[in-house]
SEGURO-367511 format. One record per residue (C-alpha): residue number from 0; residue in one letter; z, y, x. Coordinates in steps of 0.02 Angstrom, whole numbers, plus 50000, padded with zeros to 5 digits. Layout:
<nodes>
<node><i>NUM</i><aa>A</aa><w>Z</w><v>Y</v><u>X</u></node>
...
</nodes>
This chain:
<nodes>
<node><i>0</i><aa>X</aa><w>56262</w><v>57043</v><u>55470</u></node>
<node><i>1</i><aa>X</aa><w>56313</w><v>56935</v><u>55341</u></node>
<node><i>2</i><aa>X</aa><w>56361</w><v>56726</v><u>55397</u></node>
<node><i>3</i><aa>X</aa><w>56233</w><v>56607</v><u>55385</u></node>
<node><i>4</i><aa>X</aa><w>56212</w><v>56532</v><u>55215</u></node>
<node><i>5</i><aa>X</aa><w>56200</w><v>56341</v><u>55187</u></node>
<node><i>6</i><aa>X</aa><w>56133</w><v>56232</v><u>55029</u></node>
<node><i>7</i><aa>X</aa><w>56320</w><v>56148</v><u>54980</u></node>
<node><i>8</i><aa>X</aa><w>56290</w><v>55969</v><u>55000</u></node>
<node><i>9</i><aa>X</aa><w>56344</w><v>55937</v><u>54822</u></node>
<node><i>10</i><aa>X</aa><w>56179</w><v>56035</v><u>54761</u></node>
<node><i>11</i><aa>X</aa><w>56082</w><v>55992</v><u>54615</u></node>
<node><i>12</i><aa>X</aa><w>55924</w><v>55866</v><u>54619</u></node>
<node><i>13</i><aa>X</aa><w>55775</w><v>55974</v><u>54585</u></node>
<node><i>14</i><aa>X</aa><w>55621</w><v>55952</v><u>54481</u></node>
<node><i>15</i><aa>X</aa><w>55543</w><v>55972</v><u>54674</u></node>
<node><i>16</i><aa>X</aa><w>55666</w><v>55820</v><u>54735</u></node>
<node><i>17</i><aa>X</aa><w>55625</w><v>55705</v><u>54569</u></node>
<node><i>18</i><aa>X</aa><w>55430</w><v>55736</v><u>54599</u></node>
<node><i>19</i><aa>X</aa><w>55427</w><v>55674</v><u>54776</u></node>
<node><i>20</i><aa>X</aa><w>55545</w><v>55537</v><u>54731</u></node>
<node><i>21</i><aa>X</aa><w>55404</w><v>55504</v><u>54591</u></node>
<node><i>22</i><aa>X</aa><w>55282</w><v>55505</v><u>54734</u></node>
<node><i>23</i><aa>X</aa><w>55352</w><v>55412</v><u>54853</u></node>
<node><i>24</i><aa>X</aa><w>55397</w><v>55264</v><u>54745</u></node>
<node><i>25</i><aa>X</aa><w>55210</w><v>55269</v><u>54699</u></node>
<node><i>26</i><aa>X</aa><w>55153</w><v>55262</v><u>54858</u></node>
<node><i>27</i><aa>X</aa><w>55247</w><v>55110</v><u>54925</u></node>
<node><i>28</i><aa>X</aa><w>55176</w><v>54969</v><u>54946</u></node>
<node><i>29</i><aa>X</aa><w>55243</w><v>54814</v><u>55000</u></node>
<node><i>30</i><aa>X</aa><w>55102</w><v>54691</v><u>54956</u></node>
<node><i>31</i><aa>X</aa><w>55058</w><v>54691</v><u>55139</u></node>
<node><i>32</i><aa>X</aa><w>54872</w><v>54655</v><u>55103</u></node>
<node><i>33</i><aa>X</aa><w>54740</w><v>54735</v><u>55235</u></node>
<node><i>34</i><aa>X</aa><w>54557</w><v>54770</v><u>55219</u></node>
<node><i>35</i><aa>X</aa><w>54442</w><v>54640</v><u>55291</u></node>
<node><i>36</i><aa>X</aa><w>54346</w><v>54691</v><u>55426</u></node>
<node><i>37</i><aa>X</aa><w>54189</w><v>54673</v><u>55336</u></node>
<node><i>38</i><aa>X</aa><w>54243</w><v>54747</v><u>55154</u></node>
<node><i>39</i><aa>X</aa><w>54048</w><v>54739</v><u>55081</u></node>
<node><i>40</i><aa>X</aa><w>54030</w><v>54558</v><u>55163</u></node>
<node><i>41</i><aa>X</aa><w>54203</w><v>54521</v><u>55096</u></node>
<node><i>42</i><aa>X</aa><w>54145</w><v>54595</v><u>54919</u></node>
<node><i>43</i><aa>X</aa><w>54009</w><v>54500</v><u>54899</u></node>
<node><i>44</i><aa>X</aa><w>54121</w><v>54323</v><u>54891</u></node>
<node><i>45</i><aa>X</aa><w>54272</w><v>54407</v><u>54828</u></node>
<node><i>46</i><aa>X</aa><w>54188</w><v>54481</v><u>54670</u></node>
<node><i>47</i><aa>X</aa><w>54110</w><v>54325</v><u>54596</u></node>
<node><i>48</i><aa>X</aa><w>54253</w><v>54239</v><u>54633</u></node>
<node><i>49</i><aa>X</aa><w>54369</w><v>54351</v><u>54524</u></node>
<node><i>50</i><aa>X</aa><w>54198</w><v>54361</v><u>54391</u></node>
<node><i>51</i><aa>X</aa><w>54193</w><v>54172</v><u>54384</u></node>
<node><i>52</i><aa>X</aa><w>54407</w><v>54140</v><u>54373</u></node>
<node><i>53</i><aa>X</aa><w>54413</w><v>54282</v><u>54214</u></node>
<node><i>54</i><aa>X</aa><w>54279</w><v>54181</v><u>54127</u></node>
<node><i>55</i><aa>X</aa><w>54309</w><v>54023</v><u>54169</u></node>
<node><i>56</i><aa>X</aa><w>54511</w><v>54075</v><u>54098</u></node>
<node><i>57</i><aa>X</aa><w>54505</w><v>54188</v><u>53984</u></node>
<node><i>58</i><aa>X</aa><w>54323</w><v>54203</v><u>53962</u></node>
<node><i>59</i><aa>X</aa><w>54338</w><v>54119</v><u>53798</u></node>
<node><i>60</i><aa>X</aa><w>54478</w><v>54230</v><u>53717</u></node>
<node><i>61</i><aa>X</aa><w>54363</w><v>54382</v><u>53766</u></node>
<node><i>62</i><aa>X</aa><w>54240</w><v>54323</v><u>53653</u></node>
<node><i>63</i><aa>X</aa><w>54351</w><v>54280</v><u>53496</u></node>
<node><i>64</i><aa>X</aa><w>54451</w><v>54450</v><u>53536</u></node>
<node><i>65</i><aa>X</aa><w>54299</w><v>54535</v><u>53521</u></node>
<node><i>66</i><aa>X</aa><w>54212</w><v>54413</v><u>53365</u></node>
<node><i>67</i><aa>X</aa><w>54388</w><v>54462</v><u>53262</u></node>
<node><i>68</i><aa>X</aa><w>54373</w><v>54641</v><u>53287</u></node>
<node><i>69</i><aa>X</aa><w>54197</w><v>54665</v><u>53247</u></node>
<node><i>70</i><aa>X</aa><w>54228</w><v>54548</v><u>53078</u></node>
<node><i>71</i><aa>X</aa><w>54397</w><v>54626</v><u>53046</u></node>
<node><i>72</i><aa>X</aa><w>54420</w><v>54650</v><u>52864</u></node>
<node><i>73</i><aa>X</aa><w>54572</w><v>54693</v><u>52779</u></node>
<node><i>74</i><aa>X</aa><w>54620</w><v>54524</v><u>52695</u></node>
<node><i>75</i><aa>X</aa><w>54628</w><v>54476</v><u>52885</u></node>
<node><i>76</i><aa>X</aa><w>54778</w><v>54581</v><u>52920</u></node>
<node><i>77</i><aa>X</aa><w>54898</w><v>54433</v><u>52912</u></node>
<node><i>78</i><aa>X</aa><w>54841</w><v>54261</v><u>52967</u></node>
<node><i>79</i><aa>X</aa><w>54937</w><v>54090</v><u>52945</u></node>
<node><i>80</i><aa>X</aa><w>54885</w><v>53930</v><u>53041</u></node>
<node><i>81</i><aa>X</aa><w>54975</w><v>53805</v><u>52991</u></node>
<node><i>82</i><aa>X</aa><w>54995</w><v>53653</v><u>53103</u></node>
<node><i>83</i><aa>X</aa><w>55099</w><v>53470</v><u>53120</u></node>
<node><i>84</i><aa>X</aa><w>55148</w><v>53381</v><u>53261</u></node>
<node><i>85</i><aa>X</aa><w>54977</w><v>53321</v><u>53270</u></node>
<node><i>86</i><aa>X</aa><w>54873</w><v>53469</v><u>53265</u></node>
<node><i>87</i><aa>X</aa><w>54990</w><v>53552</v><u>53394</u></node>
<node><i>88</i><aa>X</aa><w>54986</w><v>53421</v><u>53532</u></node>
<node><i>89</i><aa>X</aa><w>54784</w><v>53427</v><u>53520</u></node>
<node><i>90</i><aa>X</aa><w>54805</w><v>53620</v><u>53537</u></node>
<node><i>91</i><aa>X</aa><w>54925</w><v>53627</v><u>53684</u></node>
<node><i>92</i><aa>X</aa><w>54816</w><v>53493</v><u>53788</u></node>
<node><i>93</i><aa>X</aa><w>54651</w><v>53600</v><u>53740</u></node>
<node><i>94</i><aa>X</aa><w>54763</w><v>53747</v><u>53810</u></node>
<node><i>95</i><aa>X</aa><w>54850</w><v>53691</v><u>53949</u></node>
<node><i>96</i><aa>X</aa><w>54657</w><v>53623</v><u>54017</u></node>
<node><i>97</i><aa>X</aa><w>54567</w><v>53775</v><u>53955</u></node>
<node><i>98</i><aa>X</aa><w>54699</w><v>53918</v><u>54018</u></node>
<node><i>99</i><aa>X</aa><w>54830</w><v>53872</v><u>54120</u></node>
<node><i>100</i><aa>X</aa><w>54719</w><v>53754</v><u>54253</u></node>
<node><i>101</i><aa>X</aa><w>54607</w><v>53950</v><u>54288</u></node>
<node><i>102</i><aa>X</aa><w>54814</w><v>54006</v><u>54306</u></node>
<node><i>103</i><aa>X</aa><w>54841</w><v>53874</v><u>54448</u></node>
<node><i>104</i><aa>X</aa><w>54679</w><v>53903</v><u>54509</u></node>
<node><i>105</i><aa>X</aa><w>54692</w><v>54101</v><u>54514</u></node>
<node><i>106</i><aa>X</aa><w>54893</w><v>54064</v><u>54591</u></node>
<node><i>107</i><aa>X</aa><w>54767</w><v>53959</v><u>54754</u></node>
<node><i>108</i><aa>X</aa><w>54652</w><v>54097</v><u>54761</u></node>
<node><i>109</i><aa>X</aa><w>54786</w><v>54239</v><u>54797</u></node>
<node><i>110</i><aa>X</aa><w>54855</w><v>54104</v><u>54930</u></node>
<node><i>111</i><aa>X</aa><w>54677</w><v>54097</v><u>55000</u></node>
<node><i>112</i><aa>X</aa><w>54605</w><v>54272</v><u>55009</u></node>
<node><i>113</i><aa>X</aa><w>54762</w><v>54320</v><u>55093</u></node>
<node><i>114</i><aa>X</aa><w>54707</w><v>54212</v><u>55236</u></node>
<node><i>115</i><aa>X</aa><w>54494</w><v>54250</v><u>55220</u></node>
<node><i>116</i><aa>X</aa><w>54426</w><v>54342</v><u>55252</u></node>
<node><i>117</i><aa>X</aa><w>54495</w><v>54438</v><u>55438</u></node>
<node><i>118</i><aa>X</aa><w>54592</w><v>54480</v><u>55469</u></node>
<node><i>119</i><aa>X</aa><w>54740</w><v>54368</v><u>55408</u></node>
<node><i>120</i><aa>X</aa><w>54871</w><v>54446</v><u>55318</u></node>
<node><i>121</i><aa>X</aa><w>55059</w><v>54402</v><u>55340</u></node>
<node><i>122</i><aa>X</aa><w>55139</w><v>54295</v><u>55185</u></node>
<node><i>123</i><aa>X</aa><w>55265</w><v>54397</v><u>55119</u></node>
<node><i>124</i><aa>X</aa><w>55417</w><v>54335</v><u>55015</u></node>
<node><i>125</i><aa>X</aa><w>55511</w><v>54451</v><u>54927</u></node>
<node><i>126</i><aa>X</aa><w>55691</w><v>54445</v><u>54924</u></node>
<node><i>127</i><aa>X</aa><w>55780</w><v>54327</v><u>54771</u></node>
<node><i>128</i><aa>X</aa><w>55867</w><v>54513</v><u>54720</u></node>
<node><i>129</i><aa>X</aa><w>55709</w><v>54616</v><u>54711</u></node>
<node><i>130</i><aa>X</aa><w>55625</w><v>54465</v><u>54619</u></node>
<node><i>131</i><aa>X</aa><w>55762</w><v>54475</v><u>54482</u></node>
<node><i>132</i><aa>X</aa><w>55755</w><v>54667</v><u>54467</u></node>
<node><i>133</i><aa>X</aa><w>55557</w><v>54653</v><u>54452</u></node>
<node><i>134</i><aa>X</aa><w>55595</w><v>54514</v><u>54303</u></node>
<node><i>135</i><aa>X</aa><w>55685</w><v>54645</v><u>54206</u></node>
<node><i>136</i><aa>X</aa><w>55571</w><v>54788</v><u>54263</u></node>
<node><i>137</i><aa>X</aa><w>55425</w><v>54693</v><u>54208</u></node>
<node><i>138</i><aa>X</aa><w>55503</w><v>54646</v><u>54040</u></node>
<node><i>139</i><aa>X</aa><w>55531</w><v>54832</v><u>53994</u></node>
<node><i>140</i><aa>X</aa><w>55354</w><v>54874</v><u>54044</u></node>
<node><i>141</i><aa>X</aa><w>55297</w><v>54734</v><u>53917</u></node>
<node><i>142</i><aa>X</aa><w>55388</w><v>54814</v><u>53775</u></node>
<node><i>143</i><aa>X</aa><w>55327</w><v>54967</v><u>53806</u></node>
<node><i>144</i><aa>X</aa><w>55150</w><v>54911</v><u>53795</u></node>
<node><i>145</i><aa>X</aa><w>55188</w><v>54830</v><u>53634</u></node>
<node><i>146</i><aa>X</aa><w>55270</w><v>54987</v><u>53581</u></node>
<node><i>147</i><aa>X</aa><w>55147</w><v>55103</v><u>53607</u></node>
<node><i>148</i><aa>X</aa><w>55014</w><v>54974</v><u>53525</u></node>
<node><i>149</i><aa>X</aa><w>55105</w><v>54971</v><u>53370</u></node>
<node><i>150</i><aa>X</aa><w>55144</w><v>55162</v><u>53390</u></node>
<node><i>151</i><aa>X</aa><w>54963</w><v>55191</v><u>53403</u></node>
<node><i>152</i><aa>X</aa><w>54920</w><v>55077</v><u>53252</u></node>
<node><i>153</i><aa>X</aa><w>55040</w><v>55182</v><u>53142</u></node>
<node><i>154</i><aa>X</aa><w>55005</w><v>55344</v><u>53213</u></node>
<node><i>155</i><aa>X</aa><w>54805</w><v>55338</v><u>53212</u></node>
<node><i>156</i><aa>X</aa><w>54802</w><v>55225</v><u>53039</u></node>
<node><i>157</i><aa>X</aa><w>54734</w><v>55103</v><u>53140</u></node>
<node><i>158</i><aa>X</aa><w>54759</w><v>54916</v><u>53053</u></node>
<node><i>159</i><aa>X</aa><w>54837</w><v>54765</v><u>53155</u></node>
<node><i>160</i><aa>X</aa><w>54791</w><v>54595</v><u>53156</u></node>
<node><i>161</i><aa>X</aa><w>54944</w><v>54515</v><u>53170</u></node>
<node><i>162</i><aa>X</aa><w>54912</w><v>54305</v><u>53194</u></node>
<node><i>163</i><aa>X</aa><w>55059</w><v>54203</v><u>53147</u></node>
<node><i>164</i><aa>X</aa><w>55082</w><v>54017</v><u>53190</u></node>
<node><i>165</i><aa>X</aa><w>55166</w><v>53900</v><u>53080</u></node>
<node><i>166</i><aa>X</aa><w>55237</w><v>53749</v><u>53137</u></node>
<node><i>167</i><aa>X</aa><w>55290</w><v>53590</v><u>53032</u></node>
<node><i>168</i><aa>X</aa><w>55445</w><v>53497</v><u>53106</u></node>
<node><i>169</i><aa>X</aa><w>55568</w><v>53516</v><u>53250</u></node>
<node><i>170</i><aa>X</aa><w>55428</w><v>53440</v><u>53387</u></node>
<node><i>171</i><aa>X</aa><w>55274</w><v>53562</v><u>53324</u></node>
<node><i>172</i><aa>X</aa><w>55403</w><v>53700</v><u>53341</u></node>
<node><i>173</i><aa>X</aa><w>55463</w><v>53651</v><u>53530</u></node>
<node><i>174</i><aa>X</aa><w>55267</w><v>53628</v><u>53569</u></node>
<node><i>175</i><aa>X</aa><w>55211</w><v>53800</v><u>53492</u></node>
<node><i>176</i><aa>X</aa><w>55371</w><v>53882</v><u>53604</u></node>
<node><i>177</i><aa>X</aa><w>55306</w><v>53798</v><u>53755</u></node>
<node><i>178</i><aa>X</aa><w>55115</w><v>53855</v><u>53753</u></node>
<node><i>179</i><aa>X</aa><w>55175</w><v>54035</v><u>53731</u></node>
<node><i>180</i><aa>X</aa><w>55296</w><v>53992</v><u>53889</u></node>
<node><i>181</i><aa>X</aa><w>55145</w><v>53966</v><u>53997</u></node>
<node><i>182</i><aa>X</aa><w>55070</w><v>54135</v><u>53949</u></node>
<node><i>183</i><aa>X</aa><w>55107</w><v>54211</v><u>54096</u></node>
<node><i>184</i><aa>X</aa><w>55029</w><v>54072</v><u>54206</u></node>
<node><i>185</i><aa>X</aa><w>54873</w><v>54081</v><u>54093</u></node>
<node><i>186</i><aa>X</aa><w>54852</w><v>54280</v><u>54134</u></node>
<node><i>187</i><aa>X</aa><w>54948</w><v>54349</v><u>54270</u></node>
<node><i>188</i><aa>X</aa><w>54858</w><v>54251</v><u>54404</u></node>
<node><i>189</i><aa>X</aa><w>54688</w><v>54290</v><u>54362</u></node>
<node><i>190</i><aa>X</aa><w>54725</w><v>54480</v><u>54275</u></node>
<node><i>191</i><aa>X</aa><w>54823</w><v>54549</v><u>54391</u></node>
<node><i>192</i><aa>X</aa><w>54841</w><v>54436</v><u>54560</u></node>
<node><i>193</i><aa>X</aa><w>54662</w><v>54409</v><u>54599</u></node>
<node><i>194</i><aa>X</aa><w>54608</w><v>54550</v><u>54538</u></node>
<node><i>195</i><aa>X</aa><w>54737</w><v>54657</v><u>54660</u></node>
<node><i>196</i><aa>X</aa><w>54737</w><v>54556</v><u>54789</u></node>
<node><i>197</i><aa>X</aa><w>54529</w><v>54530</v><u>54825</u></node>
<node><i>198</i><aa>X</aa><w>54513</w><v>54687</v><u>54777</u></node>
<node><i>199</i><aa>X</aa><w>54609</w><v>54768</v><u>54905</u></node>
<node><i>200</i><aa>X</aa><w>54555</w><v>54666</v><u>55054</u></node>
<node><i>201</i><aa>X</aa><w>54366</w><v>54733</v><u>54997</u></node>
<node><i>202</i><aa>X</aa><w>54445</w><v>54911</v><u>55041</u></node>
<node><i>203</i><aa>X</aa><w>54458</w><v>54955</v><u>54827</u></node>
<node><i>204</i><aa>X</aa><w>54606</w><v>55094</v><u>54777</u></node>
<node><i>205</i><aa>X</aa><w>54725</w><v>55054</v><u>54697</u></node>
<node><i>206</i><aa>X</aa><w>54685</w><v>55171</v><u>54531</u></node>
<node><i>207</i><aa>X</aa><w>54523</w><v>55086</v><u>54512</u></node>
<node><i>208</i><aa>X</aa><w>54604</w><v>54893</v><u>54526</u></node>
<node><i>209</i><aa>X</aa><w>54746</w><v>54975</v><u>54406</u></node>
<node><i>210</i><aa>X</aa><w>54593</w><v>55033</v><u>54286</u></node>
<node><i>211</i><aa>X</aa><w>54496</w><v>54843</v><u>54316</u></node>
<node><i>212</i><aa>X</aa><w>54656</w><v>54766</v><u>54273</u></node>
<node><i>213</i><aa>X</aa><w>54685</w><v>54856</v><u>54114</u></node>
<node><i>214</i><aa>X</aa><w>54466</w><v>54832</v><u>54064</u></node>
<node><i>215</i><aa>X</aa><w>54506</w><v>54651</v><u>54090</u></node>
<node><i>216</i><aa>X</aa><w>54679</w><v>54647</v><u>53983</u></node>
<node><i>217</i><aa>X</aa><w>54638</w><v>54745</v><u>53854</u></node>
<node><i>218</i><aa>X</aa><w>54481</w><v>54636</v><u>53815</u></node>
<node><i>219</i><aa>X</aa><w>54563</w><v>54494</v><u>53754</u></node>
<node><i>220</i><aa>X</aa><w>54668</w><v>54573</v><u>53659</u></node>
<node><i>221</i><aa>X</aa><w>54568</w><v>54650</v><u>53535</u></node>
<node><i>222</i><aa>X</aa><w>54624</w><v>54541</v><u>53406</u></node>
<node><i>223</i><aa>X</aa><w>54755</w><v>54682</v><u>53368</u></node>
<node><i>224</i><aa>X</aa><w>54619</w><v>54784</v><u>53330</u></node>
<node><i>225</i><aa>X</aa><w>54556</w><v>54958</v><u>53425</u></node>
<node><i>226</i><aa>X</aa><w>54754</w><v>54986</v><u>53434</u></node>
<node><i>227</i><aa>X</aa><w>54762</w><v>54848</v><u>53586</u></node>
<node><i>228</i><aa>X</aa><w>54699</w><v>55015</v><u>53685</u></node>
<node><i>229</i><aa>X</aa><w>54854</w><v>55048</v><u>53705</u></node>
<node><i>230</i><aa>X</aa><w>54912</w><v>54918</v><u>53781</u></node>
<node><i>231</i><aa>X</aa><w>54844</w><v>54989</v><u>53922</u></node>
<node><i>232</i><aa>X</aa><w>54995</w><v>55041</v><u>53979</u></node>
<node><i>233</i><aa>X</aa><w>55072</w><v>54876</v><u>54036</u></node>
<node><i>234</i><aa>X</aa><w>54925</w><v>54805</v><u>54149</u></node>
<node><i>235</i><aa>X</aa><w>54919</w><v>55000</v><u>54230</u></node>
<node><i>236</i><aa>X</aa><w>55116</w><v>54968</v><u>54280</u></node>
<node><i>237</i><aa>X</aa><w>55115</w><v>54782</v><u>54312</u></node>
<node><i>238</i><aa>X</aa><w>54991</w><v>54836</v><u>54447</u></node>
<node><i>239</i><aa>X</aa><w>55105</w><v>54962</v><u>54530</u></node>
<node><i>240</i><aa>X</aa><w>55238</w><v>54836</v><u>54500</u></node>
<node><i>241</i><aa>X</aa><w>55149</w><v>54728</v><u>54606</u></node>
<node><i>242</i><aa>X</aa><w>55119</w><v>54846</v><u>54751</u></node>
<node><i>243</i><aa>X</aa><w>55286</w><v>54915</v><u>54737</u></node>
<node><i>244</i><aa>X</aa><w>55353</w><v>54759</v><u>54754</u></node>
<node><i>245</i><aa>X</aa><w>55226</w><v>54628</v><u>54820</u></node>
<node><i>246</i><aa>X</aa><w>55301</w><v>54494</v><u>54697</u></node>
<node><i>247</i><aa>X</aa><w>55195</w><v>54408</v><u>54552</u></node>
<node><i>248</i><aa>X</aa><w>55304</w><v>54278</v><u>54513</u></node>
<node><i>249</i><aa>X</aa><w>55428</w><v>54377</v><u>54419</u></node>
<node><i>250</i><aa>X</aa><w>55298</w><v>54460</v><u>54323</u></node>
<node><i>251</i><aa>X</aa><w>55241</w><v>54280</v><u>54252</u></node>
<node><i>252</i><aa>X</aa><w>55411</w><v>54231</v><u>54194</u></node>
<node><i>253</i><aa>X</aa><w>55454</w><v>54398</v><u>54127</u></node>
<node><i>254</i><aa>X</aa><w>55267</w><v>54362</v><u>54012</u></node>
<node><i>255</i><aa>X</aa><w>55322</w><v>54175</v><u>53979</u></node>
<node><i>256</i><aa>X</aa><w>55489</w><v>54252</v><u>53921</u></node>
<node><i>257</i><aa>X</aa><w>55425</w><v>54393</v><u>53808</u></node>
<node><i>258</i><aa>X</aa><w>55274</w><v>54277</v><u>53730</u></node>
<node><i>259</i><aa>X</aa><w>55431</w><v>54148</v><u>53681</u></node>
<node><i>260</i><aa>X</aa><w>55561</w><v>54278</v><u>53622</u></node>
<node><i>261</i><aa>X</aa><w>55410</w><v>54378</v><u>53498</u></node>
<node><i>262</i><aa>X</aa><w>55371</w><v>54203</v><u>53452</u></node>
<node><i>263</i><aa>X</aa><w>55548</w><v>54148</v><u>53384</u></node>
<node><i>264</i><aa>X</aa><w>55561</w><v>54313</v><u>53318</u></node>
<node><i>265</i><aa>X</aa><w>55407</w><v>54291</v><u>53201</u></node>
<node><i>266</i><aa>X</aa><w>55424</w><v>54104</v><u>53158</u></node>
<node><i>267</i><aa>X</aa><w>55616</w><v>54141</v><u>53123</u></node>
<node><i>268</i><aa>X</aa><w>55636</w><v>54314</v><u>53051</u></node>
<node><i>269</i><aa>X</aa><w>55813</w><v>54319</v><u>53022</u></node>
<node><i>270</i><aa>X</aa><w>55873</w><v>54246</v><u>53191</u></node>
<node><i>271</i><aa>X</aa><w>55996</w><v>54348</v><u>53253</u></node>
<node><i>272</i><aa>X</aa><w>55974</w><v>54326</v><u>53438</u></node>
<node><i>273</i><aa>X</aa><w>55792</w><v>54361</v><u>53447</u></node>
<node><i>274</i><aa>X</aa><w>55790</w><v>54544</v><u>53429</u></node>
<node><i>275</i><aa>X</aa><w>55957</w><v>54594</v><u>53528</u></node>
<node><i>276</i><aa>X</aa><w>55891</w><v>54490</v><u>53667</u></node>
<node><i>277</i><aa>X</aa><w>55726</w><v>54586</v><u>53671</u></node>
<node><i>278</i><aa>X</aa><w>55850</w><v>54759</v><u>53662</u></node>
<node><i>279</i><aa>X</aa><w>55953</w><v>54694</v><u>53822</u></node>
<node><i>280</i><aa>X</aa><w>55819</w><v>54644</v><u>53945</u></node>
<node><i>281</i><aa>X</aa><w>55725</w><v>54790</v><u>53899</u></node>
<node><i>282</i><aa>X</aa><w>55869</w><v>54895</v><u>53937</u></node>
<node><i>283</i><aa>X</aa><w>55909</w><v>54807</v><u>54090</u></node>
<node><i>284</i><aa>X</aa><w>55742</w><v>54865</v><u>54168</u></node>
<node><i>285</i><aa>X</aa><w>55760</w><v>55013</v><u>54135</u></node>
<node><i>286</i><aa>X</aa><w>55936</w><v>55038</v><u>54203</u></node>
<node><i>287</i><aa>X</aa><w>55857</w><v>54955</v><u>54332</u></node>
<node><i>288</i><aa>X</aa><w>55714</w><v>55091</v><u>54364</u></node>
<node><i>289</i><aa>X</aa><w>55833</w><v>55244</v><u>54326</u></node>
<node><i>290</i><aa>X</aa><w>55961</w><v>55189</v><u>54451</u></node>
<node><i>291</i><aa>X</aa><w>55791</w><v>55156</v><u>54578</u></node>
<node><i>292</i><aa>X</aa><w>55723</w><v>55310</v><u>54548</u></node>
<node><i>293</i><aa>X</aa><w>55892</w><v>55406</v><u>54562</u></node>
<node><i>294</i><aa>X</aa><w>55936</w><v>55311</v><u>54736</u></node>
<node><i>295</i><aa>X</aa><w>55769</w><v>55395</v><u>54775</u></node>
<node><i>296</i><aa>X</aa><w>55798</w><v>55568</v><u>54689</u></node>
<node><i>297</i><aa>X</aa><w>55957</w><v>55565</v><u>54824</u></node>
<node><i>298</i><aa>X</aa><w>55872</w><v>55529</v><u>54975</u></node>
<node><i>299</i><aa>X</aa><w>55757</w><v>55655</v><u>54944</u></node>
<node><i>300</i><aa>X</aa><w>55866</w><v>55790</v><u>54912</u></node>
<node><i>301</i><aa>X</aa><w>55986</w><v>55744</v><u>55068</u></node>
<node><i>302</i><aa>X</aa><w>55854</w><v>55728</v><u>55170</u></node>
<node><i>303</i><aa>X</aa><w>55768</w><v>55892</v><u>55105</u></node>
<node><i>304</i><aa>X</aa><w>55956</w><v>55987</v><u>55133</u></node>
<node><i>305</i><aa>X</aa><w>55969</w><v>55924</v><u>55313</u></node>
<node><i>306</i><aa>X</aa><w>55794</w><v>55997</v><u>55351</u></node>
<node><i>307</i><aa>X</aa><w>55815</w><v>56142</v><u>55294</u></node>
<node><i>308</i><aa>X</aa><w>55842</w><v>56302</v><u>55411</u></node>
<node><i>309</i><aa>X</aa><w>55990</w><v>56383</v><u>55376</u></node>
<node><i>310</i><aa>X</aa><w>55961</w><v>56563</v><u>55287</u></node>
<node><i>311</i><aa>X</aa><w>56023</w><v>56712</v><u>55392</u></node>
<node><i>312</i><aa>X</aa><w>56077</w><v>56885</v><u>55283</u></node>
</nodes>
């Protein structure tokens, strides 16, 4: 009879140990959200609530999203808007009212339907360190949307819209940086926080509030033209983000931060800060998901090695 044979503990992580690793990442969720009691009841308010917030928001950019891309032609490839001091401060008023009071309102609504219907669920507030990892995570995830936009756009043919602002003066400039900054408090709220969080207390999977939330994303951006399809991508993983995590907040400063760095980029091409910037947070999230997902990879394996039966000759 030969000794019994053991799996060293020094083994190698198998494509078995990386796929349930995969899996369990996927299914954690930390939003601590439970179905109401009465989902259908519950449905009935929660729907039209998260209907009324997406038009009364960004109802508006659906409909000139869509108007571009129906009258796209190709001398509309590149547009220029140029603007003054002026001009600008009208614009960020208009946009602060029309987008970012919905964002406020959406940030209330997550606050409420945590509470209504029954039964209650328990506010949760993630820790400052998983909020700062979820920044950089949810950076990388917007440059890969972007990525595989204009990847699509090149690969399928497809032309881009590409909308440039251009300010005149120091004070236009500061004012065009700061309506980008509140992009995230203009979207997140109402694409991805009410739209989680109501939807899941009326007893909704989460694939089908991952698929609502990229519908509803990908609608006002159709500017870019049928390559915003792509962009799919980010609203899918901002949603399991969200549920990995149960923090939003990082999510809309990680968009306020993107929407500013593009921004400088394109009104100052040759700034040499803009693009390495965009290369080191990116690559901070993902150092940030490899080293998550090999902590994982790990666990699985160890744990998988001490359950195993030892294998007799």
């Amino acid at each position: 009879m030969h000794p019994p044979v053991r799996r060293q503990s020094g083994a190698t992580i198998t494509l078995r140990d990386f796929r349930s690793a995969i899996v369990d990442e996927l299914r954690t969720d930390r939003t601590a959200l439970s179905p109401a009691d009465r989902p259908l009841r519950a449905a009935a308010v929660i729907v039209p609530l998260i209907i009324l917030l997406f038009a009364g928001g960004l109802g508006h950019a659906v409909v000139t999203s869509i108007e571009q891309l129906l009258s796209y032609t190709p001398t509309d490839a590149l547009q220029y808007a140029t603007v003054d001091i002026n001009t600008q401060t009208e614009y960020l008023v208009g946009y602060l009212l029309r987008y970012n009071i919905p964002g406020l309102l959406g940030c209330l609504a997550m606050m409420l339907l945590r509470h209504r219907p029954k039964p209650a669920c328990p506010a949760r507030i993630p820790a400052w360190t998983t909020e700062v990892k979820t920044f950089f995570v949810a950076f990388a995830v917007m440059m890969a949307g972007t990525t595989m936009m204009t990847w699509a756009a090149t690969v399928l043919h497809i032309q881009m819209v590409n909308r440039a602002t251009i300010p005149i003066g120091d004070a236009a400039t500061m004012l065009v940086l700061l309506g980008s900054a509140t992009a995230g408090l203009m979207e997140e709220p109402i694409a991805l926080g009410v739209v989680a969080v109501g939807l899941r207390r009326c007893r909704v999977p989460w694939p089908i509030v991952a698929a609502i939330a990229a519908l509803m994303r990908v609608s006002y951006h159709l500017y870019y033209g049928w390559a915003a399809l792509a962009i799919a991508i980010w609203p899918v993983l901002f949603v399991m983000i969200y549920r990995r995590t149960g923090a939003i907040m990082p999510l809309i400063v990680a968009h306020g931060v993107y929407d500013v760095i593009l921004l400088e980029q394109q009104l100052h091409p040759y700034t040499p800060f803009a693009e390495p910037l965009f290369d080191v947070l990116a690559l901070i999230g993902v150092a940030i998901i490899v080293i998550t997902a090999v902590r994982r990879m790990t666990a699985v394996a160890a744990s998988s090695r001490h359950a195993s039966p030892q294998v007799n000759g």
